[in-house]
N, C-alpha and C positions, 0 to 999 in steps of 0.2 A: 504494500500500500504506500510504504515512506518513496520507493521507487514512480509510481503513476503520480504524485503531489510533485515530485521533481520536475519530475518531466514537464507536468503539466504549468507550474510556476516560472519552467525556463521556455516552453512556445509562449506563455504569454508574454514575459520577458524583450523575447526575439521577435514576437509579433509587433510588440508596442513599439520599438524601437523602429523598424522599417517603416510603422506607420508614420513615423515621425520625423523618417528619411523623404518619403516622398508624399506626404500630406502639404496641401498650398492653404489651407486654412490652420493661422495660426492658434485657433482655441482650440481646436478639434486636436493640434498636436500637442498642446499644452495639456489636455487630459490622456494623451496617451500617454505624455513622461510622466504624468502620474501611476498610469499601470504599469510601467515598465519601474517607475520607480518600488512599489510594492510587490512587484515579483523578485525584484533584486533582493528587496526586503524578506522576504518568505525566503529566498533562498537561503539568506541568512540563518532566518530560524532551524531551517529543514538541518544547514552545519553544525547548529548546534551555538553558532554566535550570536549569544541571545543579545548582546552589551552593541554589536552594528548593525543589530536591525532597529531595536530602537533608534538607534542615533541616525540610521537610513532614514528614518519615518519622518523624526523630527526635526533633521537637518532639512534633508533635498523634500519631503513633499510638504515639510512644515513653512521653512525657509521660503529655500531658492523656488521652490513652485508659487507660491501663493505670493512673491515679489513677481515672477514672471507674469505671474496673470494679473497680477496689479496694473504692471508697465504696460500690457497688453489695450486693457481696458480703458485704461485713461487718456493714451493716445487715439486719438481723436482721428484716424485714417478716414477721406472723405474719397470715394470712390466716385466716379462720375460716369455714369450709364445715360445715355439719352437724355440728357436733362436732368436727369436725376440724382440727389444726392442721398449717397447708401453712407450711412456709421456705422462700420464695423459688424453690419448687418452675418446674423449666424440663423441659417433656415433649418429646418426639423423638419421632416416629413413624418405629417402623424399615421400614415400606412403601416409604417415600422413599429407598431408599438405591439404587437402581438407576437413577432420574430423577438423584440428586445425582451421582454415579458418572459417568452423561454427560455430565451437563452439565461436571462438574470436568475429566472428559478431557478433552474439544470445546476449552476455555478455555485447560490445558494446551497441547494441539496449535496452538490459534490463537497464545497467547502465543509456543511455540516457534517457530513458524514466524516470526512478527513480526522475533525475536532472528538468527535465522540469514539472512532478509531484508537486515538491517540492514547497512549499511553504519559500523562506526565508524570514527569520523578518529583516535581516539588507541590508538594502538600503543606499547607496552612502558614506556618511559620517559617519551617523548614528549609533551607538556601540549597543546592548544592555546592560541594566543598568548591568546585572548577568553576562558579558563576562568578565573577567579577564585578556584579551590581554593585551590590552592600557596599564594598572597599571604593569602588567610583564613587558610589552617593556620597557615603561619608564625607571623604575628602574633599569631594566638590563643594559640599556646605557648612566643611571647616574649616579646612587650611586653605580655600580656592575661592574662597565664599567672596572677597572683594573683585579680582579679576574678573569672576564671572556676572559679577553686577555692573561692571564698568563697560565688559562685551555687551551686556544685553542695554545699557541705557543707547548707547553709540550704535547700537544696530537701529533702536528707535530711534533716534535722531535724525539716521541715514532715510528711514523711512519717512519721516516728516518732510523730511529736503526732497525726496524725490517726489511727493505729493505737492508738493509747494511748487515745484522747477515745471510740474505735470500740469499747471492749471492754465487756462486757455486766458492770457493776458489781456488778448487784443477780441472784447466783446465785440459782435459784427451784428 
């Protein structure tokens, strides 16, 4: 079973990526680096590195994705069709929604079934001796506790400045 979750976390993976190789709409790609990002992530777990999946999750799709699609949205791209101006326009065909529907259950049930499979080693309190959480936590909110308040004020900062630099100066 740990063999078919593999497999299956690296086509999705290798899926997400080419879609992102040759997709011309940039959100459509910006939600594929997110599957490809949580497939890197599950591959993770499936290694057994529980300490860079997390840090997979909450760097690249916490992070750098949700700045991507920030920058994405705020730029104001004015397309010109016949007269017409398109914003960043993203069309949905609701025909799709009975194909999406199965497939999102199928994935569902396969994921459920994967989880209820699973055998995990840590119960209640319990760490494993080889997990490296604990001793990361720890230290990060003792000995690391100012560094890591100075990265996260300056990462907000960065985010204000680029919301501010984002904003349409010249009302028309």
């Amino acid at each position: 079973m740990e063999a078919v979750a593999f497999y299956s976390f690296s086509v999705l993976a290798i899926v997400s990526a080419l879609f992102i190789l040759f997709s011309k709409n940039l959100i459509y790609g910006a939600f594929a680096l997110f599957l490809a990002f949580l497939g890197v992530a599950a591959l993770y777990v499936l290694a057994g590195a529980d300490f860079l999946a997390v840090t997979q999750i909450m760097v690249y799709v916490g992070g750098i994705l949700v700045l991507l699609i920030f920058g994405i949205m705020l730029t104001q791209k004015v397309v010109r069709q016949s007269e017409q101006e398109i914003h960043n326009k993203v069309e949905v065909l609701t025909s799709r929604g009975v194909a999406g529907f199965l497939i999102g259950s199928g994935m569902f049930l396969f994921l459920g079934y994967i989880i209820i499979d699973a055998r995990f080693k840590m119960q209640g309190e319990v760490i494993n001796t080889n997990s490296t959480i604990r001793t990361i936590g720890v230290e990060l909110m003792t000995s690391h506790l100012l560094p890591f308040e100075i990265a996260a004020i300056l990462l907000l900062v960065a985010l204000v400045g680029a919301a501010y630099l984002a904003l349409n100066r010249n009302p028309a």
